[in-house]
Structure formats: C-alpha cells, structure tokens
Backbone as a printed PyTorch tensor [residue, N CA C, xyz], in Angstrom:
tensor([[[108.5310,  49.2040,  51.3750],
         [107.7330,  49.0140,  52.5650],
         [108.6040,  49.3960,  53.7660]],

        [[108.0230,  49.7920,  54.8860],
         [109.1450,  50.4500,  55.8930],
         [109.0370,  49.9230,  56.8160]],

        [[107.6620,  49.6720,  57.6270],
         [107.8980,  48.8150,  58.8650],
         [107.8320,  46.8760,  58.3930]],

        [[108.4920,  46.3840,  59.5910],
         [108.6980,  44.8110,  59.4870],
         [106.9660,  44.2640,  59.2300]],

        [[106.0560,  45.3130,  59.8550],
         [104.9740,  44.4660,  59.6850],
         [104.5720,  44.2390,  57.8770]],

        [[104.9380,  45.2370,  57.4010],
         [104.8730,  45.4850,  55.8660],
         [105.8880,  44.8860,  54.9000]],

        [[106.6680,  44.3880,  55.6660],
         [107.9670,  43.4870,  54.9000],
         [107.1650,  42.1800,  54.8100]],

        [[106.4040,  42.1150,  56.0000],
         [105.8000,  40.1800,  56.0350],
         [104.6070,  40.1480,  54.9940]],

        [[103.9340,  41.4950,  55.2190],
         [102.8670,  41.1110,  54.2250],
         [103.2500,  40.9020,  53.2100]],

        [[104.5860,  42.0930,  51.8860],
         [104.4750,  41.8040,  51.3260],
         [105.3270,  40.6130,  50.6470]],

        [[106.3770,  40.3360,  51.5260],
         [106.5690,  38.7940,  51.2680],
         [105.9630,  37.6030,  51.2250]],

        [[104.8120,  37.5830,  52.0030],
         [103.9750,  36.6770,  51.7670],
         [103.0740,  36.7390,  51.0330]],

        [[102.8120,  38.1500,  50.1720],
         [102.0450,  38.2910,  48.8700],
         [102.4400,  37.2190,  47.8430]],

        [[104.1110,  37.9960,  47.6180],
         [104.9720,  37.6070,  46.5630],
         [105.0460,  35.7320,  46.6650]],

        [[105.2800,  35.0090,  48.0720],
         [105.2760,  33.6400,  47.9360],
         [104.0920,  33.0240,  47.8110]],

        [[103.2230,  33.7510,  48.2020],
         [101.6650,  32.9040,  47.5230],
         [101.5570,  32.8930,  46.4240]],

        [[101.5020,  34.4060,  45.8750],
         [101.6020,  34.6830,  44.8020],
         [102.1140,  33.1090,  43.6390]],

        [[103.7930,  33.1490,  43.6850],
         [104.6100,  32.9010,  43.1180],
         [104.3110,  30.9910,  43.6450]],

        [[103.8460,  30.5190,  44.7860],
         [103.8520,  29.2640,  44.8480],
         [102.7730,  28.9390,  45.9480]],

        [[101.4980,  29.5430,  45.9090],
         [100.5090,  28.9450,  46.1830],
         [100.6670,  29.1470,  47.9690]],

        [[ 99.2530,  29.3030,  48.8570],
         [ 99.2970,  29.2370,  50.0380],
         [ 99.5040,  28.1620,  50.7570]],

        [[ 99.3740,  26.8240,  50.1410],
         [ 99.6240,  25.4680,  50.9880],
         [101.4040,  25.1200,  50.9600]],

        [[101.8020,  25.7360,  49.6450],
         [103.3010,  25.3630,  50.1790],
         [104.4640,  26.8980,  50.6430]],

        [[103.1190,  27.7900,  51.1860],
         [104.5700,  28.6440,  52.0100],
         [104.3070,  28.3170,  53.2390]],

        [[105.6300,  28.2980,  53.6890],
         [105.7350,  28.0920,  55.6490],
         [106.1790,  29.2060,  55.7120]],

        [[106.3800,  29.3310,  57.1830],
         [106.4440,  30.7380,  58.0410],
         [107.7950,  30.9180,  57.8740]],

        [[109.2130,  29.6570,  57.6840],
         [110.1540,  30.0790,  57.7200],
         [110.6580,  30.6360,  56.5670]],

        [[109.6310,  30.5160,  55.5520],
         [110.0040,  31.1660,  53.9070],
         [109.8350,  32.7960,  53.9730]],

        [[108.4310,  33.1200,  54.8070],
         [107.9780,  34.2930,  54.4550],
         [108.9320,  35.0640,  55.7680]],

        [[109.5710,  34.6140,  56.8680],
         [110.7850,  35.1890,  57.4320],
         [112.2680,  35.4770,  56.4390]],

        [[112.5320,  34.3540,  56.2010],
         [113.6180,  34.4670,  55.2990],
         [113.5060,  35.4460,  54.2480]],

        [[112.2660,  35.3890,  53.2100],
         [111.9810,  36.2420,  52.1660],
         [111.5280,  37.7840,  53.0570]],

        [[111.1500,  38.1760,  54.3080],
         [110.5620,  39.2570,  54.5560],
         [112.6960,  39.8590,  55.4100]],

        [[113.1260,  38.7780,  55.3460],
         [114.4340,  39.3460,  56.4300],
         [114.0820,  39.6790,  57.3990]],

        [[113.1820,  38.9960,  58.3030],
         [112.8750,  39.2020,  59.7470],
         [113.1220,  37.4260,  60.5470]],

        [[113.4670,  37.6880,  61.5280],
         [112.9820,  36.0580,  62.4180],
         [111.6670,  35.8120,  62.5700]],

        [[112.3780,  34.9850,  62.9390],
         [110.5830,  34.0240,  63.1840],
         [109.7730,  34.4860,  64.2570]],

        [[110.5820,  35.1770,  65.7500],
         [109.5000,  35.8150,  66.3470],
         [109.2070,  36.9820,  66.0280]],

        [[109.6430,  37.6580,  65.3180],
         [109.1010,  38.7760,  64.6560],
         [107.8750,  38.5810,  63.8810]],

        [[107.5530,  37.7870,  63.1980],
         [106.4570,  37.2180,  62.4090],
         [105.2000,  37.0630,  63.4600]],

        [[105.4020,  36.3190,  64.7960],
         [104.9350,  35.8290,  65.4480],
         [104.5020,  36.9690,  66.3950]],

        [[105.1270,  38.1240,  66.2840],
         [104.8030,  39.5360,  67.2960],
         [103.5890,  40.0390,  66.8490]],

        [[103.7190,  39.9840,  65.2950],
         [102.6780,  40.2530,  64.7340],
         [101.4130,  39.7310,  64.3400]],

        [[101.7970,  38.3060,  63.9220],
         [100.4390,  37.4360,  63.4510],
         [101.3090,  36.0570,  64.3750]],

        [[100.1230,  36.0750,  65.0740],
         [100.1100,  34.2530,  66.0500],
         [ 99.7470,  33.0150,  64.8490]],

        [[ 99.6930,  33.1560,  64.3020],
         [ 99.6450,  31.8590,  62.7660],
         [ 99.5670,  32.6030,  62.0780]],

        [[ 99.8520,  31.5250,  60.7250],
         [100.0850,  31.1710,  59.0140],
         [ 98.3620,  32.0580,  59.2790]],

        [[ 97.4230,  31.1490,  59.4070],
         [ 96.1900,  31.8620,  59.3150],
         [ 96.1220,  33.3520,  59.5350]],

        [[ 96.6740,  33.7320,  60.5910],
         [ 96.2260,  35.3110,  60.9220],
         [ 97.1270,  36.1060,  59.5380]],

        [[ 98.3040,  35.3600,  59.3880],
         [ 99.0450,  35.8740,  58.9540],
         [ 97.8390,  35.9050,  57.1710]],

        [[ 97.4820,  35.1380,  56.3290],
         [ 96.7540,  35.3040,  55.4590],
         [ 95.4700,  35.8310,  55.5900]],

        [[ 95.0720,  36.0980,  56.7340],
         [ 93.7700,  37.0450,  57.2370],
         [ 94.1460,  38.3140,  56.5170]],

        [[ 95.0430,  38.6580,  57.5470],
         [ 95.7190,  39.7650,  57.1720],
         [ 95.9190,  40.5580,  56.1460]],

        [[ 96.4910,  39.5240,  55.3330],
         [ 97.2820,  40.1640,  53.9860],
         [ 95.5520,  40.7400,  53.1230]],

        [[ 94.9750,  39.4480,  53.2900],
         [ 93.5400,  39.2690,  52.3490],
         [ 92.7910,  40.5750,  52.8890]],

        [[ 93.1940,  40.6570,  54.2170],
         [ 91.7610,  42.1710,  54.6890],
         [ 92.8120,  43.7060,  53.6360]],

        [[ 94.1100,  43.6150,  54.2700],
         [ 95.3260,  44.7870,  54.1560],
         [ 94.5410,  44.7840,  52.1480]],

        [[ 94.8460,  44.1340,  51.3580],
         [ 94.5380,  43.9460,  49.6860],
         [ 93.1340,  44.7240,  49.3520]],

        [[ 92.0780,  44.1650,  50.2570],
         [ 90.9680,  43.9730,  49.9600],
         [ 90.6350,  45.6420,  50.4640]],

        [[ 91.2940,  45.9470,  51.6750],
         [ 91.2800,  47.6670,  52.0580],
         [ 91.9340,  48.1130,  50.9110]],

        [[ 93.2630,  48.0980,  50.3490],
         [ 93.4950,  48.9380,  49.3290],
         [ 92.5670,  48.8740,  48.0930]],

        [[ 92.3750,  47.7680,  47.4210],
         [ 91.6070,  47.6950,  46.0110],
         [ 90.4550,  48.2990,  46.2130]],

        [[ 89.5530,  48.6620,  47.7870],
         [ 88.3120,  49.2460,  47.3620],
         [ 88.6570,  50.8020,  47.8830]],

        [[ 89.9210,  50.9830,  47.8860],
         [ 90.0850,  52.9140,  48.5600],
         [ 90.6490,  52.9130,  46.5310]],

        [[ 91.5030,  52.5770,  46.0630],
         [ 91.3360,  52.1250,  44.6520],
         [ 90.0420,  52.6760,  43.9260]],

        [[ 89.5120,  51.9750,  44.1520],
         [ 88.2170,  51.6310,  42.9450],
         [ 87.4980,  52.4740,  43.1530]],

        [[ 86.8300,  53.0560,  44.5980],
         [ 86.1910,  54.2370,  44.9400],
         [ 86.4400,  55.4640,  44.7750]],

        [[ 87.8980,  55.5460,  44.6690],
         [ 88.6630,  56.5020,  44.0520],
         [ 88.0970,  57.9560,  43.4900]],

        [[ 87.3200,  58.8470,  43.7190],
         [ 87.0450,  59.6330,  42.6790],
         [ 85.1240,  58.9540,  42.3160]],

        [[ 84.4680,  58.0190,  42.8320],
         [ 83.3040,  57.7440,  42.4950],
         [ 82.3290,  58.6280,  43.0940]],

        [[ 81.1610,  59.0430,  42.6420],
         [ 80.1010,  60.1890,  42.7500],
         [ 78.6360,  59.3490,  42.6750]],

        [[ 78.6460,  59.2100,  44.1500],
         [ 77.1560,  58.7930,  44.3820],
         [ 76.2710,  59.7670,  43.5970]],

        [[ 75.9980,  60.9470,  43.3610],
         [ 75.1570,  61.4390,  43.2550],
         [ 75.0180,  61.2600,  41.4630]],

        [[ 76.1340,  61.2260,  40.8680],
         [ 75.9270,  60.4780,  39.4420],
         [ 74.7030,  59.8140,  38.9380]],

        [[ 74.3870,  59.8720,  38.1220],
         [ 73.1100,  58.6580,  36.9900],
         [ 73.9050,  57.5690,  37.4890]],

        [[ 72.5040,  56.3380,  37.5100],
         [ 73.3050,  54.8660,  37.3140],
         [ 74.3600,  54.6550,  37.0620]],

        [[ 73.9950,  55.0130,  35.2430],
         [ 74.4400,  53.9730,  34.3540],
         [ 76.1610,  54.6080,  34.1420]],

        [[ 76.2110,  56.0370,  34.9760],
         [ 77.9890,  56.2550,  34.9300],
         [ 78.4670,  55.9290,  36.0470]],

        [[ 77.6740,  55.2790,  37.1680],
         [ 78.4310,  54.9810,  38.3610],
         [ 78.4270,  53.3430,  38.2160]],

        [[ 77.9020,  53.0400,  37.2960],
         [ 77.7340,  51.3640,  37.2550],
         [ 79.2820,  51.7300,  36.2830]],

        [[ 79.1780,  52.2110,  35.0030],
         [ 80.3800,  52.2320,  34.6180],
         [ 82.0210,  52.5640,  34.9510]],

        [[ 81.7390,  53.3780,  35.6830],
         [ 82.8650,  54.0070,  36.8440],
         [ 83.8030,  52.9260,  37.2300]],

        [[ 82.3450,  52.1840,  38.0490],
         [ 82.9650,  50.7970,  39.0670],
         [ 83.5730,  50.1410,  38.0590]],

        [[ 83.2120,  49.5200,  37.3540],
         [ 83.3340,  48.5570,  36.1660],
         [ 84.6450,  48.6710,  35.8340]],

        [[ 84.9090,  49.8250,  35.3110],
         [ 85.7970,  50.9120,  34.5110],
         [ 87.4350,  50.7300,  36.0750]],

        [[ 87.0530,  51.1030,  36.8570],
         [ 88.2080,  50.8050,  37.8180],
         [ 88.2740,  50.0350,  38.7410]],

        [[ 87.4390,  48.9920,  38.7640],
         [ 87.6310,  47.3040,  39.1720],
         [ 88.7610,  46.6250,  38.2460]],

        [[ 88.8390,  47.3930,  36.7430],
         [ 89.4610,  46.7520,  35.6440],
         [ 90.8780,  47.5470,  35.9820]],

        [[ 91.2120,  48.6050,  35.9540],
         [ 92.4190,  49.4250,  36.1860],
         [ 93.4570,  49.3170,  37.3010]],

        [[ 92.4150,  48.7250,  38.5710],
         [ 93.2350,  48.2190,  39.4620],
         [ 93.7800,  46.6760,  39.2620]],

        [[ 92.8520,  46.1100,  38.7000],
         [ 93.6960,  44.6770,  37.9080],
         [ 94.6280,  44.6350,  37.1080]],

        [[ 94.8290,  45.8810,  36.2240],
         [ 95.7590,  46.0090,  35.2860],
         [ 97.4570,  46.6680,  36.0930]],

        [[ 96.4560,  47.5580,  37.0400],
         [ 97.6650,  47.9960,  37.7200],
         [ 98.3060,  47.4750,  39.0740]],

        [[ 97.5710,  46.4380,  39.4200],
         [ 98.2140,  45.7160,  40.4160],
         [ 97.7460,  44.1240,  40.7140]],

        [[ 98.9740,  43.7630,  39.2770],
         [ 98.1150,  42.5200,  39.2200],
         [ 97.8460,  41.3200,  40.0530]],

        [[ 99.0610,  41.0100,  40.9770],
         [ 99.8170,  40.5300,  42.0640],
         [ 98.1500,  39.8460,  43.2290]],

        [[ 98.1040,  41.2710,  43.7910],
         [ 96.9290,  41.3430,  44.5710],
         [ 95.9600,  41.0730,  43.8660]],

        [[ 95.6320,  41.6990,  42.5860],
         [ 94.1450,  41.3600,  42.1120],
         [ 93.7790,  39.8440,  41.7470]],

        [[ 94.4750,  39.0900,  41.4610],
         [ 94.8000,  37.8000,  41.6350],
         [ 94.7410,  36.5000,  42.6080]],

        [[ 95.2060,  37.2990,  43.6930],
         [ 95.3470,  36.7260,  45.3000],
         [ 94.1570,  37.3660,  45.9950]],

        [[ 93.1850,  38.4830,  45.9900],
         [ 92.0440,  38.5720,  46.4350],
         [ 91.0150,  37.4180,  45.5940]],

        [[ 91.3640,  37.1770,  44.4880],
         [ 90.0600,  36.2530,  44.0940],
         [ 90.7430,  34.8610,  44.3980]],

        [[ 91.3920,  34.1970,  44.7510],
         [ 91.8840,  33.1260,  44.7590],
         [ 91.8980,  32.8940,  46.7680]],

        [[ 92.3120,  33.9350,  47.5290],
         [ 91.9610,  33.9140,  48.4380],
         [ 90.5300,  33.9930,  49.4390]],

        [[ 89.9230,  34.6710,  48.5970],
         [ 88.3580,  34.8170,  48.3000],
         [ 87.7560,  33.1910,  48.6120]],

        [[ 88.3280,  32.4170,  48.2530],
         [ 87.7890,  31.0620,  47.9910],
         [ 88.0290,  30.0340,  49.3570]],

        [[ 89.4440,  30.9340,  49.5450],
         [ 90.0800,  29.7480,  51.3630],
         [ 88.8930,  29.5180,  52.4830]],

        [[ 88.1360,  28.3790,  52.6560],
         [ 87.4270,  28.4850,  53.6020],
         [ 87.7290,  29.1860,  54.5950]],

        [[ 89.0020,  28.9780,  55.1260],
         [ 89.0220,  30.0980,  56.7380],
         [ 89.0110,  31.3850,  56.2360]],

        [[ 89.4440,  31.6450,  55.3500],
         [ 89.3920,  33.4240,  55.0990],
         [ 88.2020,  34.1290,  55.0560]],

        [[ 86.9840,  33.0170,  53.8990],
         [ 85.7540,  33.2610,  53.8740],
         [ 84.7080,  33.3060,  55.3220]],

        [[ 85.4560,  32.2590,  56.1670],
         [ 84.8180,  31.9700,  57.3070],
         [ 84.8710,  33.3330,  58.5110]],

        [[ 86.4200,  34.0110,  58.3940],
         [ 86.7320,  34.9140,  59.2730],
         [ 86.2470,  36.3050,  58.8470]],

        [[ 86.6010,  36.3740,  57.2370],
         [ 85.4760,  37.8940,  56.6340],
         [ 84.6050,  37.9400,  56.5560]],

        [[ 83.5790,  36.8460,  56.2680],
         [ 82.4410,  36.7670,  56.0210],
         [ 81.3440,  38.1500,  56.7430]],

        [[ 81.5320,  38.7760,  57.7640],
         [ 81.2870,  39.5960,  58.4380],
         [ 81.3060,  40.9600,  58.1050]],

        [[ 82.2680,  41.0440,  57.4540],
         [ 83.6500,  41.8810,  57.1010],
         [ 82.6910,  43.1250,  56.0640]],

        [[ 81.9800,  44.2060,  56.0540],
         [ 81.2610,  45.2160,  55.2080],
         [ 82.4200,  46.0280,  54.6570]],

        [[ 82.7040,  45.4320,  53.2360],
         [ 83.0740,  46.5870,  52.5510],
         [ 82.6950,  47.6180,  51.7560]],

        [[ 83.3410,  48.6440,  51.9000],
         [ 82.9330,  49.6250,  50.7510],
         [ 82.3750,  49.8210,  50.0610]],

        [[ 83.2880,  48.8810,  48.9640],
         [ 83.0880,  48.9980,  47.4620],
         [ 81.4290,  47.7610,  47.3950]],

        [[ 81.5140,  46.8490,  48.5460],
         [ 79.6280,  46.2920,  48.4410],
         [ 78.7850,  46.9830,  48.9190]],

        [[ 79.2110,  48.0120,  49.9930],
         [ 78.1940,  48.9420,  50.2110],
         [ 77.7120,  49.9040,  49.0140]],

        [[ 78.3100,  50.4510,  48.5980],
         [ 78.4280,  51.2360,  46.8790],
         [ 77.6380,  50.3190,  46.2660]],

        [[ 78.1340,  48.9910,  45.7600],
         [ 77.7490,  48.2800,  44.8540],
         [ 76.3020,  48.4370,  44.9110]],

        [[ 75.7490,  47.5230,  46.2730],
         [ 74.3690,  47.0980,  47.1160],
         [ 73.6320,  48.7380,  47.0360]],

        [[ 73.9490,  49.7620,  47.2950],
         [ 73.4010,  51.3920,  46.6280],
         [ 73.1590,  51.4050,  45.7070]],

        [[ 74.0750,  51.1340,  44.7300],
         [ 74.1450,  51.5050,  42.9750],
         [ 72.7570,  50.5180,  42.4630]],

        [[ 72.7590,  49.4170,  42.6230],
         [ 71.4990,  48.9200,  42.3600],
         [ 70.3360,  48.9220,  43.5930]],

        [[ 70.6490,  49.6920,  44.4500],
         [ 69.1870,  49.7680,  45.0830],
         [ 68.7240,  50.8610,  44.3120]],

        [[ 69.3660,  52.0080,  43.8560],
         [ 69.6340,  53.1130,  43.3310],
         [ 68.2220,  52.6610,  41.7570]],

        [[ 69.2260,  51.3830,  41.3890],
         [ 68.9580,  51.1110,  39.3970],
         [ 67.3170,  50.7090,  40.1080]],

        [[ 67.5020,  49.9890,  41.1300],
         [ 65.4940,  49.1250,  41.0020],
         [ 64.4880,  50.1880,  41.1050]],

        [[ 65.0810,  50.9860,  41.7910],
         [ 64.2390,  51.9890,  42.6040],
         [ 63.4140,  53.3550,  40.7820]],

        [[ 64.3270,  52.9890,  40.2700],
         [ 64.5790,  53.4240,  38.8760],
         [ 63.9560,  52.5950,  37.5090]],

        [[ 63.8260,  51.4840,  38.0950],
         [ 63.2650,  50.3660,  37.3480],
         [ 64.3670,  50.5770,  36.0420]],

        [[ 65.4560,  50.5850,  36.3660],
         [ 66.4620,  50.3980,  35.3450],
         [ 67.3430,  48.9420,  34.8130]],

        [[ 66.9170,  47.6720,  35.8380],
         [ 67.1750,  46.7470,  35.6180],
         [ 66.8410,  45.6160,  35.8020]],

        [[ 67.3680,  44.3400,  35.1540],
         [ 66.3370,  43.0240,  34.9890],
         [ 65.9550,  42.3680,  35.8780]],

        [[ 65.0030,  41.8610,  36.1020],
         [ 64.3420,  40.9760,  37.5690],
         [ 65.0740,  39.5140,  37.6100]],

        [[ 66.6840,  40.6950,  37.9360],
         [ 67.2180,  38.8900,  38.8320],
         [ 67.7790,  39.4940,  40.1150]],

        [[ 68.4490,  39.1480,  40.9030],
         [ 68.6990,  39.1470,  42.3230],
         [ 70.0100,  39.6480,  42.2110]],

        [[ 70.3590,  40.9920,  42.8080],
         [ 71.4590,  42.1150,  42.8620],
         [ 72.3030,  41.0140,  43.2620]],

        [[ 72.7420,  39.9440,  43.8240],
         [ 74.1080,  38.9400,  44.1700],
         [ 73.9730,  38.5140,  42.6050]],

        [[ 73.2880,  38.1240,  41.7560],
         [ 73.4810,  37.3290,  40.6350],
         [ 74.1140,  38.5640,  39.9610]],

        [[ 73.6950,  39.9460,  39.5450],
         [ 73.7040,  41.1520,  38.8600],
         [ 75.1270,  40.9710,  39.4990]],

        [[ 75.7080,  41.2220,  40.4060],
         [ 76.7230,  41.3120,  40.8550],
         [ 77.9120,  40.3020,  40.2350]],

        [[ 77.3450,  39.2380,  40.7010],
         [ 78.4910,  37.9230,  40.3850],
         [ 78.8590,  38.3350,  38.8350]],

        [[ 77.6800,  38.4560,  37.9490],
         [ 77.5230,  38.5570,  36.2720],
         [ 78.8760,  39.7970,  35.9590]],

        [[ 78.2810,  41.0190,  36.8400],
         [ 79.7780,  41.7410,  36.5010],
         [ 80.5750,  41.5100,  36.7850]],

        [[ 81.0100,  41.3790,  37.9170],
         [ 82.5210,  40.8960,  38.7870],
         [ 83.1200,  39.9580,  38.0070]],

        [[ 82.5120,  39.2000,  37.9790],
         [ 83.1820,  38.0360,  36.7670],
         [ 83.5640,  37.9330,  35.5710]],

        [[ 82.9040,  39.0950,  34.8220],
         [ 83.2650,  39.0960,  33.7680],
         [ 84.6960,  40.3690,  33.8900]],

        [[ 84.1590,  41.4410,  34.9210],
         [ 86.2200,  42.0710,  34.8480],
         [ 86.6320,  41.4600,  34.9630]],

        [[ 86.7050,  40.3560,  36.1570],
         [ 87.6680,  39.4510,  36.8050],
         [ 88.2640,  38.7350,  35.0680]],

        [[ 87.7480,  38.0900,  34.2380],
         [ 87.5390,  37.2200,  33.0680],
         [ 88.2120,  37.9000,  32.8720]],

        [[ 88.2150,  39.7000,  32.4530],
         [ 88.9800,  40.6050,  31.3050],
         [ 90.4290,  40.5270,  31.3380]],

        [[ 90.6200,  41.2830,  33.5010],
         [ 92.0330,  41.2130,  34.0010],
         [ 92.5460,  39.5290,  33.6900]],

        [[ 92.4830,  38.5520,  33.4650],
         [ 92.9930,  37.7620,  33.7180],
         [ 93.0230,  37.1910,  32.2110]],

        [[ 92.6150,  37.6930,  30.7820],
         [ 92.7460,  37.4190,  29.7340],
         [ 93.6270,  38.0290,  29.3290]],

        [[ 93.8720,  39.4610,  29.8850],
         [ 95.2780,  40.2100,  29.9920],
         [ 96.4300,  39.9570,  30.3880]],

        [[ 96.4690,  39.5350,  31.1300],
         [ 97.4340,  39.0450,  32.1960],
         [ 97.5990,  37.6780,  31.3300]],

        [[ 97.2080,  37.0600,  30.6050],
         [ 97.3570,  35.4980,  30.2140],
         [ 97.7470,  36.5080,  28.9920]],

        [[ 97.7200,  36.8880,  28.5350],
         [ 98.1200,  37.7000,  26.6900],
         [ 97.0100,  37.1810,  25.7790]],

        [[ 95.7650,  36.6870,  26.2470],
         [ 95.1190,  36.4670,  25.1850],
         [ 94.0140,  37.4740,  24.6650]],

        [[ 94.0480,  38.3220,  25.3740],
         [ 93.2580,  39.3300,  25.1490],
         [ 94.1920,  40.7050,  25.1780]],

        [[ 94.0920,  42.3640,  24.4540],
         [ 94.6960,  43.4570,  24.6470],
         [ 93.6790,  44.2190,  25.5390]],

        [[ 94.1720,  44.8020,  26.2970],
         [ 93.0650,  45.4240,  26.7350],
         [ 93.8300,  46.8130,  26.8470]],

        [[ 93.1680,  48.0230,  25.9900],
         [ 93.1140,  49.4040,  25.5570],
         [ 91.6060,  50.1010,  26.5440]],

        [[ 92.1480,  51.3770,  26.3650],
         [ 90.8080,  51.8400,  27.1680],
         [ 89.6550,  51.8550,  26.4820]],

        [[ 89.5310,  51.9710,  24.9270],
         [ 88.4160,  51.3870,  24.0980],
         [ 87.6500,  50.6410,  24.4080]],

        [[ 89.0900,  49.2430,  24.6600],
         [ 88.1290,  48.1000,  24.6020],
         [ 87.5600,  47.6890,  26.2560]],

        [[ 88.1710,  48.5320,  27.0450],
         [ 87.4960,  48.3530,  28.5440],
         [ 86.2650,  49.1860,  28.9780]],

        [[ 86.1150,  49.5000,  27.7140],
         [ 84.7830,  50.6700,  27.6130],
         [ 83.9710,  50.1730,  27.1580]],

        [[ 84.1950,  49.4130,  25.9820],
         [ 82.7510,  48.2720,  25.0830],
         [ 82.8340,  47.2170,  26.2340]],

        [[ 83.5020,  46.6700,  27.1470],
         [ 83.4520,  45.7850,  28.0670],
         [ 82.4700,  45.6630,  29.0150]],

        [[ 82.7000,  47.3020,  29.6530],
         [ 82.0580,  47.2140,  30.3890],
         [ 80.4490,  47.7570,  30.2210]],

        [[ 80.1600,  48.3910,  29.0930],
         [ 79.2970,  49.0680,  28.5720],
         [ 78.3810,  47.6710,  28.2010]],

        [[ 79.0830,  46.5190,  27.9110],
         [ 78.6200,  45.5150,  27.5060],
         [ 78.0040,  44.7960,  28.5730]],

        [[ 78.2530,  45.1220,  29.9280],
         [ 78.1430,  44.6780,  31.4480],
         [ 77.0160,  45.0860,  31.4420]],

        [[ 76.6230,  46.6050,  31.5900],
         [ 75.9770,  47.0160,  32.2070],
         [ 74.2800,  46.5720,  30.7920]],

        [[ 74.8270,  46.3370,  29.7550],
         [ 73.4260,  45.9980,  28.9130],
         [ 73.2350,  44.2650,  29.0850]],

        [[ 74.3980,  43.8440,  29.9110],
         [ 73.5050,  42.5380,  30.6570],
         [ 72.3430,  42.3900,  31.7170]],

        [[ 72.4240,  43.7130,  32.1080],
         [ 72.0320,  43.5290,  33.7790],
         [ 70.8080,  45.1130,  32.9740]],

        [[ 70.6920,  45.5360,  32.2570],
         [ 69.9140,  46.2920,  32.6030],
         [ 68.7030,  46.3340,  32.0090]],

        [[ 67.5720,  47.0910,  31.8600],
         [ 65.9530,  46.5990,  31.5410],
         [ 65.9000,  46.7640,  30.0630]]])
C-alpha cells in the first residue's frame, strides 16, 4: 500500500479482522498502520468514519471484482451464473475482506450510513432478475428473498472453505451454483 491513507485502511482490516471491531482503538490501528495519531485523524475524524471507510473502500473493490468481465446482454441463466460463479472467487481470493464485508454489513452505524449507498453489483443483481420476470423465468417470491437465498448460500460455500469443511474445486462451485439458480427459478 503506498499512501498513509492506505496503510490505515489496511491495518485496520487486518485488526478487525484478527480481533473484532469493539476491541480495536485508534492507537492500535496507528501503531499497526506506523502512522500517529493525527495522521489517522487527517483522514478519518472517528473510529466510525474510520470503519465507514474501510466497509465502502471493500465493498468498491469486491463489486469492480465480481463485475469483472460480466455481459448484460448474456441469457439469464449465464449471467445469474457468472455472478454466482465470482461472488465465490472473490471469497476464495480475498478472504480477509470477504469476511469483514458480511460481518460489517451487520454494524448498525455502517448499515445506518450506507444504507443509501447504490451499488453495482445490486444494480446488476435488481436487472438480472428484472431481466428473469420479464422472462417468466422465475418463482413468485420477492427478488430481496431470491437474492438473500443466493447470497447466502455463496456466503455458506466461502466460509465452509475457509473453515476446511468443505473443498471447493471449480466443479464443485459450478454444481453450487447451478444448484442456486434451480432454487430460484420456474
């Protein structure tokens, strides 16, 4: 990382990461970033801005990530797989963050301050099934439920990996997600 602002983020990845957001203080993620304390403070005026931050900075990379190479103009059922397919790859390949977006996901103030916040990869998503209804390609439940049903179950995959109780090969992230998309479809 090259500038100080990028030393704090990712030190304060690594100490959340490694010991949770209620027990890092500001003088950890100085010490661990090798900056002072008003240096921290040049940049983010609180602990809060300072985890705003990191959560928006993650949440911008994983969906320039995942979009990667995706083709609106595709059939559904390979752009439903696509997503699926590298929602899972960026979990595998950066597990750190993929971890700390869903766990941060949950911080009331974070939820409270993004909540606003239009990303990408939901704009895509919120397409891809306006895309499937319009197509009558899938089941009469409510695109947030269709949604939660997939998300959760990569989320489930990366994190059965990451625990060693599951292997995950590109095979088997293919019957995975192939298995996703015959939840959600007609």
């Amino acid at each position: 990382m090259s500038s100080k602002r990028d030393q704090i983020l990712l030190a304060t990845r690594d100490l959340v990461f490694e010991h949770g957001l209620q027990d890092v203080t500001m003088s950890q993620v100085a010490e661990h970033a090798q900056v002072g304390m008003g240096t921290i403070y040049n940049y983010f005026p609180s602990k809060e801005d300072l985890i705003v931050s990191l959560f928006n900075e993650i949440n911008v990379a994983m969906t320039q990530h995942i979009l990667k190479g995706y083709d609106e103009t595709q059939p559904v059922v390979v752009r439903v797989l696509y997503l699926l397919n590298s929602m899972v790859r960026y979990g595998l390949q950066h597990p750190r963050e993929f971890l700390l977006t869903n766990q941060l996901a949950m911080v009331p103030f974070i939820h409270e301050r993004v909540k606003g916040n239009v990303k990408a990869l939901a704009v895509a998503f919120d397409q891809l099934l306006s895309d499937a209804q319009e197509q009558h390609l899938l089941k009469a439940m409510p695109p947030a439920v269709m949604w939660v049903l997939v998300a959760g179950a990569m989320n489930a995959l990366v994190e059965g990996h990451m625990t060693q109780q599951i292997e995950l090969d590109q095979a088997t992230i293919e019957q995975a997600t192939s298995a996703c998309w015959d939840a959600i479809k007609r």
